[in-house]
Backbone as numpy.savetxt, mean C-alpha at the origin, in Angstrom:
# Nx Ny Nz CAx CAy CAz Cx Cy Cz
3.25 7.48 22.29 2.78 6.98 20.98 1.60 7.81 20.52
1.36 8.09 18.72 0.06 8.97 18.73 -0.86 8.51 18.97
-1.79 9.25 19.51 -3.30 9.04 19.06 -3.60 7.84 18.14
-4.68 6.85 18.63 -5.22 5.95 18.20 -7.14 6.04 18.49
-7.25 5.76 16.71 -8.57 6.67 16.44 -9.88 5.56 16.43
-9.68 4.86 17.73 -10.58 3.24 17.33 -11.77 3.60 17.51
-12.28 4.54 17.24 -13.68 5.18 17.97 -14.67 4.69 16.68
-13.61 4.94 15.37 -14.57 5.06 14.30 -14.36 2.97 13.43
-15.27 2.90 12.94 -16.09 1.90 12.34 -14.64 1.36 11.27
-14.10 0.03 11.55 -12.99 -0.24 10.40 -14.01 0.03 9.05
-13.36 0.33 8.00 -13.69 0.17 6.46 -12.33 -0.10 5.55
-12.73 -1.07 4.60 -11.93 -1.20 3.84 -11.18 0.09 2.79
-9.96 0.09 2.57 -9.50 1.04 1.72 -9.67 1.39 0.64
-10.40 -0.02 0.04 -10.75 0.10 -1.52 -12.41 0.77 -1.25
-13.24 0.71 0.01 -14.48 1.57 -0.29 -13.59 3.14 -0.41
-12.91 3.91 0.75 -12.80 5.00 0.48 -11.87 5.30 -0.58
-11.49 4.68 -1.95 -11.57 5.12 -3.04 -12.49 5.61 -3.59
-13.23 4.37 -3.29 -14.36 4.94 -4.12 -15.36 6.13 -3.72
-15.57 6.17 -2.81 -15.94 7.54 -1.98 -14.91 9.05 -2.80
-13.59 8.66 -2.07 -12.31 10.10 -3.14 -12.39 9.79 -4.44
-12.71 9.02 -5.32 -12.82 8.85 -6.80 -13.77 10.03 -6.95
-15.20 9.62 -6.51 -16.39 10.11 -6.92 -16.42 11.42 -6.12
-15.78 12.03 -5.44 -15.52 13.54 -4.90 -14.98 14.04 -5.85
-13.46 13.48 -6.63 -12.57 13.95 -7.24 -13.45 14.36 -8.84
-14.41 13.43 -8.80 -14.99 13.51 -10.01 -15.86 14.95 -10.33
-16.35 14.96 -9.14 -17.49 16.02 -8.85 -16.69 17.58 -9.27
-15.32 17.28 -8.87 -14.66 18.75 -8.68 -13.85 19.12 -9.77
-13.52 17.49 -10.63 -13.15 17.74 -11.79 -13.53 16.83 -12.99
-13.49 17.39 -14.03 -14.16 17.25 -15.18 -12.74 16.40 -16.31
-11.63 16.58 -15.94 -10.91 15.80 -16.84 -10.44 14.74 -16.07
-10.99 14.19 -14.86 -11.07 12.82 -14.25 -12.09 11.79 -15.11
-11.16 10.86 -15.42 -11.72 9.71 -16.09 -11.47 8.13 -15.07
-12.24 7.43 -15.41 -11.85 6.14 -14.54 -12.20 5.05 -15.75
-11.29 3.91 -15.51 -11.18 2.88 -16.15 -11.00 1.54 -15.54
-11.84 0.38 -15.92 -11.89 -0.83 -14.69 -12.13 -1.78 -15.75
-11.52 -3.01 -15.00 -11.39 -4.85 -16.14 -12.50 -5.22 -15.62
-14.07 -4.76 -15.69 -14.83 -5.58 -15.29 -15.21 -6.07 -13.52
-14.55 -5.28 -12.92 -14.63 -5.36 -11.59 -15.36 -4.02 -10.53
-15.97 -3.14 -11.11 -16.41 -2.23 -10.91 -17.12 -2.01 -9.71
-17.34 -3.24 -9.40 -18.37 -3.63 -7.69 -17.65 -3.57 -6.94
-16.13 -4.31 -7.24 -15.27 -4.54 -6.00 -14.25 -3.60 -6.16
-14.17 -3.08 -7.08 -13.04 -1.81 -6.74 -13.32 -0.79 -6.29
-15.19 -0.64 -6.51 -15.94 0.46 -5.79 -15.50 1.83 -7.03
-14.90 1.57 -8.12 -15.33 2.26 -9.13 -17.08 2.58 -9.90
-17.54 1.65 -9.44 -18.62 1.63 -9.59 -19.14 2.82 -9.05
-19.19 3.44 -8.00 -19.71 4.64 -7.65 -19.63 5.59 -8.67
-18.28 6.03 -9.63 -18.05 6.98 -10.24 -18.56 6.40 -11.07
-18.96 5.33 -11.68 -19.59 5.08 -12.87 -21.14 5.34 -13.13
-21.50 5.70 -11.75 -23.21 5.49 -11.76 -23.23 7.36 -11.79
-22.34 8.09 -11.34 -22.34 9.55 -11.31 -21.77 9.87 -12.68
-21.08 9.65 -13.94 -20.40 10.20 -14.60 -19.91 9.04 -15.46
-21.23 8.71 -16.05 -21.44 7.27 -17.27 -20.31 7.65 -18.34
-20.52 8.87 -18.58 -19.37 9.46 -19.89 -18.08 9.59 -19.45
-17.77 9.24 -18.45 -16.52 9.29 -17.76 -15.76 7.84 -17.43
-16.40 7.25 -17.81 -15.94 5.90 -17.09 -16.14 4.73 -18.01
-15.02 3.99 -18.12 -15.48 2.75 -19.29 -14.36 1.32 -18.87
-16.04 0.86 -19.05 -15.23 -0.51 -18.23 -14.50 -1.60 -19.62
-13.58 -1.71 -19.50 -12.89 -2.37 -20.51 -12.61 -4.16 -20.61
-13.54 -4.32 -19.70 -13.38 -5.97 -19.85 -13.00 -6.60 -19.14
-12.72 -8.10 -19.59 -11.43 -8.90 -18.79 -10.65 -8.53 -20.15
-9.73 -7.38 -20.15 -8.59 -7.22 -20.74 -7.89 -5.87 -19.90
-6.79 -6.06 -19.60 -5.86 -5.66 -18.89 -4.89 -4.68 -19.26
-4.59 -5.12 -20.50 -3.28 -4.56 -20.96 -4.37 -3.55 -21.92
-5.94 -3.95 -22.42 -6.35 -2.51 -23.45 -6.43 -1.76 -22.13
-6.85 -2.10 -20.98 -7.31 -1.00 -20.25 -6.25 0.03 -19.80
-4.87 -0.32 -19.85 -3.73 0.36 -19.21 -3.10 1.05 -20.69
-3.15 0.58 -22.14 -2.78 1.47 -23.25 -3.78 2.23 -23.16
-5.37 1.63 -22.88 -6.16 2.98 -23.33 -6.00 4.27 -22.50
-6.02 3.88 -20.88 -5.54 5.30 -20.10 -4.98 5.80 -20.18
-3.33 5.12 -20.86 -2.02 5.70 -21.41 -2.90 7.20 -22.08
-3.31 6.38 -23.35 -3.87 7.15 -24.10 -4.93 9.12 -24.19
-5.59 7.99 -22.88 -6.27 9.20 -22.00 -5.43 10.33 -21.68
-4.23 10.07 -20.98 -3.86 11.25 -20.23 -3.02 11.48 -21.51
-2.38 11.36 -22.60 -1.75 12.04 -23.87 -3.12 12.70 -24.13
-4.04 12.67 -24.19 -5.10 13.59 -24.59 -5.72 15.08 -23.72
-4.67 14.77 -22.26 -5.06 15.53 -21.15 -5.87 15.22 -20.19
-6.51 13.92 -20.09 -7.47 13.47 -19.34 -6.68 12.93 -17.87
-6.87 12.71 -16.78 -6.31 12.18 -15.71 -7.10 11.05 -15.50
-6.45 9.61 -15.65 -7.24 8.61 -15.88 -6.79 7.81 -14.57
-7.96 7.36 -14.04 -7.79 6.60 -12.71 -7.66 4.86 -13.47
-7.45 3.62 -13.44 -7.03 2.24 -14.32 -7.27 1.51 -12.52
-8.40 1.08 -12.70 -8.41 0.13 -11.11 -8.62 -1.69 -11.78
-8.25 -2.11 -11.02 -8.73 -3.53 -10.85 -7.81 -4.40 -10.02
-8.59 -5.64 -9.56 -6.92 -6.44 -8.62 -5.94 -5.89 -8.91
-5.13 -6.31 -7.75 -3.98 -6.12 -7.72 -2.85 -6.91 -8.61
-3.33 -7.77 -8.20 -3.02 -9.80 -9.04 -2.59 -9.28 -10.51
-4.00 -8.49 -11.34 -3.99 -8.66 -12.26 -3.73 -7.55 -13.11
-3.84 -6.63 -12.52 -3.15 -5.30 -13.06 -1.72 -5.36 -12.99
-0.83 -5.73 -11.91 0.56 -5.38 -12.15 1.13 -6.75 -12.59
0.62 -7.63 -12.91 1.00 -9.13 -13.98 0.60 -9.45 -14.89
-0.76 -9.34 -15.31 -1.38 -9.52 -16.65 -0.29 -7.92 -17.23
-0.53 -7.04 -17.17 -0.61 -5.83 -18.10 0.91 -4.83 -17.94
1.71 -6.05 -16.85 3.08 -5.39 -16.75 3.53 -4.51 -17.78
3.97 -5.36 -18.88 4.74 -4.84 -19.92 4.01 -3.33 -20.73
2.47 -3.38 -20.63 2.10 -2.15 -20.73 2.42 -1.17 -19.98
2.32 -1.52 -18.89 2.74 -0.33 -17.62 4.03 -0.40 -17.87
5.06 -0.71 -18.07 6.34 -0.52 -18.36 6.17 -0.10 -19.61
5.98 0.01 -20.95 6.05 0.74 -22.06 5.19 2.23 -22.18
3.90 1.67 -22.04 3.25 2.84 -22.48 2.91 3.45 -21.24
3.32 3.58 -19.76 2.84 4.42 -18.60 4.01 4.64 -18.04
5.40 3.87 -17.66 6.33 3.89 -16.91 7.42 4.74 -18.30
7.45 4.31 -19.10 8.79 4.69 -20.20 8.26 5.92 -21.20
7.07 5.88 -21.23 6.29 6.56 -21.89 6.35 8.11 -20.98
6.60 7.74 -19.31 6.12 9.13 -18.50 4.61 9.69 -18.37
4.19 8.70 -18.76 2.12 9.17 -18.54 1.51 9.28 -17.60
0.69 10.18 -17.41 -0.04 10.54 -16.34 -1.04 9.96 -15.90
-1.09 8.01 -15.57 -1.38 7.21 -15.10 -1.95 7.07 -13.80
-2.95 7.24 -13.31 -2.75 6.43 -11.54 -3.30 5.34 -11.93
-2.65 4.27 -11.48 -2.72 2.58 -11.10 -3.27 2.56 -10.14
-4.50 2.32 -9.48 -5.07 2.24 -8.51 -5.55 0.69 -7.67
-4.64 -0.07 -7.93 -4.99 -1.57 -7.29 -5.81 -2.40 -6.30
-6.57 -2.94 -5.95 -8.02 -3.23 -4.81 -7.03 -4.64 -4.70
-7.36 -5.40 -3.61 -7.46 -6.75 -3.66 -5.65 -7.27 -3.09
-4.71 -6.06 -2.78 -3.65 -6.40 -2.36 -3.29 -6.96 -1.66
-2.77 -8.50 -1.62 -2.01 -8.86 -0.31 -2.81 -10.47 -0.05
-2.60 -10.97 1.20 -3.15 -12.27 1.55 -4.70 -12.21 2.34
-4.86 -10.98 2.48 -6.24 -10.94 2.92 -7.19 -10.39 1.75
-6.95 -10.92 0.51 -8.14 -11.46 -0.37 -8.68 -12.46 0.16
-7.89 -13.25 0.99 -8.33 -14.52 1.64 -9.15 -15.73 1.29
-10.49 -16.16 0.60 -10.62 -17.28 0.49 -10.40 -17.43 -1.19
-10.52 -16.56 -1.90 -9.75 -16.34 -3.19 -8.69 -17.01 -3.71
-7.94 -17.35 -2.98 -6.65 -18.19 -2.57 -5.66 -17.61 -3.86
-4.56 -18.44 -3.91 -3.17 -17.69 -4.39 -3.27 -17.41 -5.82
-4.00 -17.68 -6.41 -5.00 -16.73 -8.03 -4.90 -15.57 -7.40
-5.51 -15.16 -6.74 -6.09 -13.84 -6.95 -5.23 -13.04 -5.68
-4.13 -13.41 -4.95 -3.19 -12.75 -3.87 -2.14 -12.40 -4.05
-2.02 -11.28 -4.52 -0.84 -10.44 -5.18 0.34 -10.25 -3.98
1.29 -11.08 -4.37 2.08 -10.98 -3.02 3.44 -10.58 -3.50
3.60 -9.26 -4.56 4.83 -9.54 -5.53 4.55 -7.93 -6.73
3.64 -7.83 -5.96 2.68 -6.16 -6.84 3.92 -4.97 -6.49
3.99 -4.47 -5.37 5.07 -4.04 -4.91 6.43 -3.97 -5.41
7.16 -4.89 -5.46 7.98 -5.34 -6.15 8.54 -4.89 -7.19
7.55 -5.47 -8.67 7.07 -5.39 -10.18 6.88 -3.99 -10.26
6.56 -3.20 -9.30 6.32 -2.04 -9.55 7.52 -1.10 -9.07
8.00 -1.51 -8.09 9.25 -0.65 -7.34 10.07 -0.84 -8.65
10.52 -1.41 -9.66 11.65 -1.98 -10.49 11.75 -1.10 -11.52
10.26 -0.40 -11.68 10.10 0.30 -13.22 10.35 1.91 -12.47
11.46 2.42 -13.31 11.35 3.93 -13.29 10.39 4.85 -13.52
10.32 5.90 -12.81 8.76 7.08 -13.06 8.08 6.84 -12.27
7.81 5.18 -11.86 6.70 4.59 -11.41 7.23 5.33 -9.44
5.78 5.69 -9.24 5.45 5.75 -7.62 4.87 5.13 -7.22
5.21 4.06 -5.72 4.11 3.03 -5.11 3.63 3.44 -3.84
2.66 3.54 -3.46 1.90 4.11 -2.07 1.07 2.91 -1.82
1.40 2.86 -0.35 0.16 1.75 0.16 -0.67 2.14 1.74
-1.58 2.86 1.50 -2.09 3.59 2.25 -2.31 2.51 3.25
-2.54 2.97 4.85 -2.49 2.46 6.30 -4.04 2.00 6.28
-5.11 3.12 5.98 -6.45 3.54 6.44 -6.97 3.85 5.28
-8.06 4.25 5.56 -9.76 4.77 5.10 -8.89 6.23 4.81
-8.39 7.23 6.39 -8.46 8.22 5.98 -6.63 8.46 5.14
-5.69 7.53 5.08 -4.73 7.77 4.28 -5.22 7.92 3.29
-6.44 6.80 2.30 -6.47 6.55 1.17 -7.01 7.43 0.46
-8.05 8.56 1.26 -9.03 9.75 0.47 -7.45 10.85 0.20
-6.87 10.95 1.20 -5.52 11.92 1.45 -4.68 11.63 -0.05
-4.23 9.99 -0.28 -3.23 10.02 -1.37 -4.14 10.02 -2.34
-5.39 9.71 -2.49 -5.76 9.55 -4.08 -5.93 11.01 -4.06
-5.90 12.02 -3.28 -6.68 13.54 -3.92 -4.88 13.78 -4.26
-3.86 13.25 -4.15 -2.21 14.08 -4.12 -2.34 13.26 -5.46
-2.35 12.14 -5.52 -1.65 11.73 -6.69 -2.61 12.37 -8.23
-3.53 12.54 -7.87 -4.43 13.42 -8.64 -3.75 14.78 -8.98
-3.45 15.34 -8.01 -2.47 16.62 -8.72 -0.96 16.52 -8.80
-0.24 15.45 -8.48 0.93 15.20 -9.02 1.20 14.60 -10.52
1.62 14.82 -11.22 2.13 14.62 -12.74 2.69 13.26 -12.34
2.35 12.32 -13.36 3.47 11.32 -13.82 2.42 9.83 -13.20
3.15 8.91 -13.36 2.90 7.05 -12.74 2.82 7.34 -11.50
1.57 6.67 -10.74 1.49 6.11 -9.86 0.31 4.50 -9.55
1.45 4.30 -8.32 0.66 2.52 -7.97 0.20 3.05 -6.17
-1.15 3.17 -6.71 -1.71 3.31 -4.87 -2.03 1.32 -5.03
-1.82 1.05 -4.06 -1.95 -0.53 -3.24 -3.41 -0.38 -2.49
-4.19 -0.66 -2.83 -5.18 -1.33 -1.74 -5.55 -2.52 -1.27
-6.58 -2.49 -0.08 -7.24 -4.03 0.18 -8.83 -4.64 0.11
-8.82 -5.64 0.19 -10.38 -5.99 0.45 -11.04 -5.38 1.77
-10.31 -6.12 2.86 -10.97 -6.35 4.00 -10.76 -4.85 4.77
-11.81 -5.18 5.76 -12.10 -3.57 6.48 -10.88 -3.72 7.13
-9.87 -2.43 7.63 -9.23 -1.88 8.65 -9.61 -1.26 9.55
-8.94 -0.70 10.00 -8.74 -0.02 11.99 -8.40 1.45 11.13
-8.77 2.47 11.60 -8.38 3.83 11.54 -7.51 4.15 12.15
-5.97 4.37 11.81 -5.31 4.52 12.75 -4.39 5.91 12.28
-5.02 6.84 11.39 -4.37 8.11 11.05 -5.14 8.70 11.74
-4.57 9.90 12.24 -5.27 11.18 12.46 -6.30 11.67 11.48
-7.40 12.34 11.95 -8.22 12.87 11.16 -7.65 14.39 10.39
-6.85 15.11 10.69 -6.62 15.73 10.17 -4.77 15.58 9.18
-4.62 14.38 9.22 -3.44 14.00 8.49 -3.95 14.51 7.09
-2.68 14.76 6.41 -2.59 15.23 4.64 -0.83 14.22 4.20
-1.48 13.22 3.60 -0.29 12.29 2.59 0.55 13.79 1.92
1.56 13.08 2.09 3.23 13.80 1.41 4.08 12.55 0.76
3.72 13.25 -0.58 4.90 11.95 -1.50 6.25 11.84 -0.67
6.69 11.14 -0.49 8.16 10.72 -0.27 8.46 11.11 1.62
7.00 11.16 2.24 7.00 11.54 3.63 6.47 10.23 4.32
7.04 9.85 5.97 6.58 8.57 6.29 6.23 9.64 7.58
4.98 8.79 8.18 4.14 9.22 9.43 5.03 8.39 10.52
5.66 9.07 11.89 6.10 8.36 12.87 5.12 8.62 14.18
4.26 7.82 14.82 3.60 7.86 15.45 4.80 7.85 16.41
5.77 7.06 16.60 6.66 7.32 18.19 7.98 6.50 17.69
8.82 6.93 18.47 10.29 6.60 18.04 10.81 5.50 19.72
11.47 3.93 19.14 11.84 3.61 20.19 13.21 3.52 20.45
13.54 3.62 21.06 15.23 3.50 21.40 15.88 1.70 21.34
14.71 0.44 21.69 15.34 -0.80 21.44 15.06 -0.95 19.41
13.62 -1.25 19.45 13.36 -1.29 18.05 12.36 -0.22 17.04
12.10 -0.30 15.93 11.57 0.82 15.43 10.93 -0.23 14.43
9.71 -0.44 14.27 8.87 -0.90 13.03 8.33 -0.30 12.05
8.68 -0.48 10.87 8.90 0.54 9.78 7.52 -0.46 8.72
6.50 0.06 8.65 5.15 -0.58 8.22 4.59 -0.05 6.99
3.58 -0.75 6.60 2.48 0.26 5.02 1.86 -0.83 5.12
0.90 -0.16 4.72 -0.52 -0.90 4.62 -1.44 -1.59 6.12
-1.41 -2.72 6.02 -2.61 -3.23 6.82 -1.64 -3.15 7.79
-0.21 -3.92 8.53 0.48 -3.59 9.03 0.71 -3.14 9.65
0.52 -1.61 9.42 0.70 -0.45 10.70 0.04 -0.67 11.68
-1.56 -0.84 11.55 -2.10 -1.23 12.85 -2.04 -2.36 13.42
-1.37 -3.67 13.14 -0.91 -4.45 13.70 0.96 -4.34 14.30
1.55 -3.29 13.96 2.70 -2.57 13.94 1.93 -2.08 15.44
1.58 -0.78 15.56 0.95 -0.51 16.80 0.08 -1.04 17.78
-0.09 -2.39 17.52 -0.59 -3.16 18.42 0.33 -4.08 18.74
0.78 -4.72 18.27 2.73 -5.02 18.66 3.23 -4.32 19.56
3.48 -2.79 19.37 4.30 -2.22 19.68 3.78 -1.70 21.53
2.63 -2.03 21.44 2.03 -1.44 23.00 2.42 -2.91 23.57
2.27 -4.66 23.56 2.34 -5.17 23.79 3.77 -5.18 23.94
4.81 -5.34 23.49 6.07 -4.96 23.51 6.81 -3.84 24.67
5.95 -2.32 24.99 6.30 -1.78 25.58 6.08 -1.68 26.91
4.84 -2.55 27.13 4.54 -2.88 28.05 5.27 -3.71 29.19
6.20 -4.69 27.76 7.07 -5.73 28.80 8.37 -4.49 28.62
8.19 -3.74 28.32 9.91 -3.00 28.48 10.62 -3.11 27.74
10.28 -3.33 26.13 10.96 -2.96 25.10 10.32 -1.75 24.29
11.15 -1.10 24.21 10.67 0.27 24.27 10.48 0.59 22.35
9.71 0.70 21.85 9.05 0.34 20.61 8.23 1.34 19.73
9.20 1.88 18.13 8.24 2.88 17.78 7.65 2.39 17.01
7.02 2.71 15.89 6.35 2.46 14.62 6.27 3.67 13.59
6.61 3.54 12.35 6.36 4.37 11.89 6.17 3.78 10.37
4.87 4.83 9.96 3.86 4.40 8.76 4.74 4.87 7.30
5.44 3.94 6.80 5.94 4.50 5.79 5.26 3.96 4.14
4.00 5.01 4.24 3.05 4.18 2.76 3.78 5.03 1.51
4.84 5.57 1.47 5.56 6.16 0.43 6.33 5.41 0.38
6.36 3.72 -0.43 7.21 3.04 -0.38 8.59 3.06 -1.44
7.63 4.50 -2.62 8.50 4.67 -3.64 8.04 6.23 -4.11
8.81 7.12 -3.98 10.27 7.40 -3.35 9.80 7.09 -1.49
10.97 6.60 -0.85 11.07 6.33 0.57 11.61 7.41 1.07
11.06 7.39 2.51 11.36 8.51 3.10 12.90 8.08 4.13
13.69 8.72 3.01 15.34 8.31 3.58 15.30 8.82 4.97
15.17 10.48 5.42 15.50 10.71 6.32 14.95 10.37 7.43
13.56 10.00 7.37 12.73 9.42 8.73 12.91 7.47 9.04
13.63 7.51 7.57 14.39 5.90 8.16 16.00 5.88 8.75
16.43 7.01 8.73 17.73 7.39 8.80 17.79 7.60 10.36
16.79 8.32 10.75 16.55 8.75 12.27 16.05 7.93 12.93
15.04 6.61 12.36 14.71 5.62 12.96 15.98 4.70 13.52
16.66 4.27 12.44 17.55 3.78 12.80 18.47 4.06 13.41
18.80 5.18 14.02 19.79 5.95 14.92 19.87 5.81 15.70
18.33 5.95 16.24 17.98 5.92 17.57 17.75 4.75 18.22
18.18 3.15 17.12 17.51 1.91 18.15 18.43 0.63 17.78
18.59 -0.09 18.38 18.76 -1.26 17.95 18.75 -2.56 17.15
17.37 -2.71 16.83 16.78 -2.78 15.74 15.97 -2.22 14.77
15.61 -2.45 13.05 14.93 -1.94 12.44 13.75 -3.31 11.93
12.67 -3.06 12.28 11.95 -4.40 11.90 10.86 -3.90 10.43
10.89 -4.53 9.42 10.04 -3.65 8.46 8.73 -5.04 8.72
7.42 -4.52 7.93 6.25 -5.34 8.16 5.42 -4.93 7.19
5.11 -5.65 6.14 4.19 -5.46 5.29 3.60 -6.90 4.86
2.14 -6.85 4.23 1.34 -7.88 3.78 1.61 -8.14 2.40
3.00 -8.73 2.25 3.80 -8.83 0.65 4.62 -9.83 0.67
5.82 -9.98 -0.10 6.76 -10.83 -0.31 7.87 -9.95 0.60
9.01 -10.46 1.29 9.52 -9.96 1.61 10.87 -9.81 1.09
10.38 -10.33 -0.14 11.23 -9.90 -1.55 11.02 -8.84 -2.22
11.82 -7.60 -2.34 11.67 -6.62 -3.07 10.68 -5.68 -2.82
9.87 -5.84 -1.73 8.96 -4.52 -1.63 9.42 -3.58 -0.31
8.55 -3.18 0.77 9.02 -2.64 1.53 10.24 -3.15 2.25
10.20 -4.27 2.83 11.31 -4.88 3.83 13.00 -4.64 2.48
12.77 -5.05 1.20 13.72 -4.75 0.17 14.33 -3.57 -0.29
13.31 -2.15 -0.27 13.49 -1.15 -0.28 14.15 -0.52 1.27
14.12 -0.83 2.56 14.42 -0.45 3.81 15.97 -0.89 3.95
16.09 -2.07 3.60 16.99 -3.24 3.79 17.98 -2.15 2.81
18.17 -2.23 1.30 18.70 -1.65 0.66 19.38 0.09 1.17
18.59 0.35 1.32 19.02 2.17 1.86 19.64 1.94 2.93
19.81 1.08 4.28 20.08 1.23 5.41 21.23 0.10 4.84
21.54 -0.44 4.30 22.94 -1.08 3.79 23.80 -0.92 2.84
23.43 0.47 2.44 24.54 1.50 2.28 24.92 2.80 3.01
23.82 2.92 3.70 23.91 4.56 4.49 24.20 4.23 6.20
23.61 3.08 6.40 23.65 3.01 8.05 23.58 1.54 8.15
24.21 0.93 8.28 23.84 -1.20 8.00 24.03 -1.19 9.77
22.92 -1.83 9.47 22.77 -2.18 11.05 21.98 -3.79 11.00
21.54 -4.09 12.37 20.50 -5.24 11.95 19.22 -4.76 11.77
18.66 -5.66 10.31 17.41 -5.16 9.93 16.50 -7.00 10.02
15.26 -7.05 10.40 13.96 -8.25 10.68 13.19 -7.67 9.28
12.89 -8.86 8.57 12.27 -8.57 7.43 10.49 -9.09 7.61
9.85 -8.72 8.45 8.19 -9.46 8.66 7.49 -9.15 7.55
6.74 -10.42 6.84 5.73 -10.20 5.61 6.11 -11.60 5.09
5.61 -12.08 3.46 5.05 -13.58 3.65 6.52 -13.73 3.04
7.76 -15.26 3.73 8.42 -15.51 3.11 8.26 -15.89 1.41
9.17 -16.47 0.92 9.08 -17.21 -0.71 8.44 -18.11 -1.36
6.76 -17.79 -0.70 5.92 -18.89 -1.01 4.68 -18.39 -1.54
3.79 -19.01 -2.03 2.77 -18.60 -2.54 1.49 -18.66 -1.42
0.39 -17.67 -1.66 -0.55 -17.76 -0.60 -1.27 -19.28 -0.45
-2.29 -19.75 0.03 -3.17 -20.22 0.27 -4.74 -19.72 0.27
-6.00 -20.06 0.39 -7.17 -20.40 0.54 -7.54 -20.23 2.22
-8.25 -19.10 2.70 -8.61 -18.73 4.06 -9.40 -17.82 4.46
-9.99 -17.57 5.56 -10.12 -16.15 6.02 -8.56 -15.38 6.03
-8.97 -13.60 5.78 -7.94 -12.76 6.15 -7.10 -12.97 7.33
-7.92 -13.01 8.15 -7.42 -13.09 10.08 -6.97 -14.54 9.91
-7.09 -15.70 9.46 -6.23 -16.71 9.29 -5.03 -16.99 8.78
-4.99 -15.95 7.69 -4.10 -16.65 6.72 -2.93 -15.43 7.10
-3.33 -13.99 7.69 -2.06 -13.45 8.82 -1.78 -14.31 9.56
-2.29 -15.27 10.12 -1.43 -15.89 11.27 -0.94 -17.15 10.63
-1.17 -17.03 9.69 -0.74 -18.74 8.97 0.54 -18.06 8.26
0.66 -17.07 8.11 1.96 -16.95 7.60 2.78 -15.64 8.64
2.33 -15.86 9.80 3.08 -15.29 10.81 3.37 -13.73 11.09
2.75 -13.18 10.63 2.40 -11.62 10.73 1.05 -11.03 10.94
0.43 -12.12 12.11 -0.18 -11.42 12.90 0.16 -10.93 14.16
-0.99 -10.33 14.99 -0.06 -9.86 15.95 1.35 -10.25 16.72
0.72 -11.22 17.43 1.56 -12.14 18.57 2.63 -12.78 17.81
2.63 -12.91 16.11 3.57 -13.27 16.04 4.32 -12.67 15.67
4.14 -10.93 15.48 5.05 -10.10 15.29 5.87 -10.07 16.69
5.39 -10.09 17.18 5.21 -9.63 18.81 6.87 -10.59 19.20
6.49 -11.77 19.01 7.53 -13.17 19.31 8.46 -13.29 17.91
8.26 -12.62 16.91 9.48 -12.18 16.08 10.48 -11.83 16.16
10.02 -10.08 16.91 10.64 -9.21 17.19 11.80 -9.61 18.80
11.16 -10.29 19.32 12.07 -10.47 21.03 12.82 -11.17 20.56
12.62 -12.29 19.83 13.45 -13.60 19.44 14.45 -12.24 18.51
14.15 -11.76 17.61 15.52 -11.14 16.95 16.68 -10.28 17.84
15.32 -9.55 18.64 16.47 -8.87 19.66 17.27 -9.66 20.99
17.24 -10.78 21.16 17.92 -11.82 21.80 18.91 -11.92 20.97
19.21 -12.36 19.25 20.50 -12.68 18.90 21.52 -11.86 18.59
């Protein structure tokens, strides 16, 4: 299994945006950023205190903030559009589908606040369905970085790639579990190790609970890979193609609905190209709750141990 980098300090994904925002800013001059009033917690705020003329916070309004960036990049500007997750890809859908997705604009959607570990926020503000809403619209690209150091990696790519993109972030600090010298590849998934019983196919917070699964697992003698697939749109066919070749099961795991996002996108490709049995882990058809992060994973069963007792129980039937 690769290298595991626990040496260094968890941080949340939405700080090292803001850290690669305000680099990206430094190096370029037609980087613009745009935020609903949340500028503290998306950690846009950094680029706002370096590059006042660059940055304009647009309110609690949603849908001006996603026509006005539209707008931006028809002018040539590369406009970064952050705020929740919640509320960027539901309040301002139909914008992002007209004027960023149909339109073809040179958008990044940059989302903070993804998933059930907003935690005491409760199901207001826990985007469990972002994914999804976004996989559906054409043009559109969704990335949901693992780490700290995925997230500096995709925001500097999607910066020089043309067109829509939805990077996914979170609140709460993570585990470092990329290599330090990793570089994000659109439509490329990271395989830390390939198992011959099952293969866990992960993004986002996940992965490192994916690889902590997977040592507990191999330990008893189910022999267990993981692999980081934060290119959830375009997917990386061939490294799910080879996953599945080689194992018995395919288990996908993300902090979402397990409607239509990753487990939907995996499920789909491998039941036309290779149908095998696929475990769908992430929150069934319900809405979040009110919690700590580390609670409300295990309250809806994708924390460790209960990946852990997922996975045996599937490979028993």
């Amino acid at each position: 299994m690769g290298e595991r980098l626990s040496i260094k300090k968890p941080k949340a994904t939405r700080s090292a945006y803001g850290e690669a925002l305000l680099e990206l800013g430094k190096k370029r001059s037609d980087i613009v950023a745009l935020d609903a009033d949340l500028s503290g917690s998306t950690k846009t705020g950094n680029f706002a205190k370096a590059f006042p003329d660059r940055f304009f916070n647009m309110g609690i309004a949603e849908q001006d903030m996603i026509g006005t960036a539209a707008g931006f990049a028809k002018a040539g500007k590369v406009p970064f559009a952050s705020t929740f997750a919640v509320f960027e890809t539901g309040r301002a859908w139909d914008q992002i589908r007209l004027t960023v997705c149909y339109s073809n604009t040179n958008v990044k959607l940059v989302a903070t606040h993804g998933g059930i570990t907003v935690g005491e926020d409760g199901a207001s503000h826990q985007a469990l369905e972002d994914i999804t809403l976004m996989r559906a619209l054409p043009n559109m690209r969704v990335i949901v970085p693992a780490d700290a150091t995925e997230t500096v990696s995709v925001i500097n790519a999607v910066a020089e790639i043309e067109g829509p993109f939805y990077v996914r972030l979170g609140r709460a600090n993570v585990p470092y579990v990329m290599p330090d010298d990793y570089e994000f590849k659109l439509g490329k998934a990271y395989t830390f190790s390939t198992g011959k019983d099952v293969n866990i196919i992960a993004a986002g917070i996940m992965v490192d609970t994916a690889l902590k699964a997977a040592e507990i697992l191999s330990k008893e003698g189910i022999d267990t890979g993981v692999v980081n697939m934060a290119s959830i749109k375009p997917l990386d066919e061939e490294a799910l193609l080879n996953a599945a070749k080689s194992c018995k099961l395919i288990v996908t795991a993300e902090e979402h609905s397990i409607i239509g996002g990753l487990g939907g996108a995996v499920s789909e490709f491998l039941s036309e190209n290779y149908p095998m049995s696929v475990k769908r882990i992430g929150i069934q058809d319900i809405f979040g709750c009110s919690g700590s992060g580390s609670e409300l994973l295990e309250y809806h069963g994708i924390g460790v141990d209960n990946v852990v007792k997922t996975i045996k129980t599937a490979l028993i039937k």
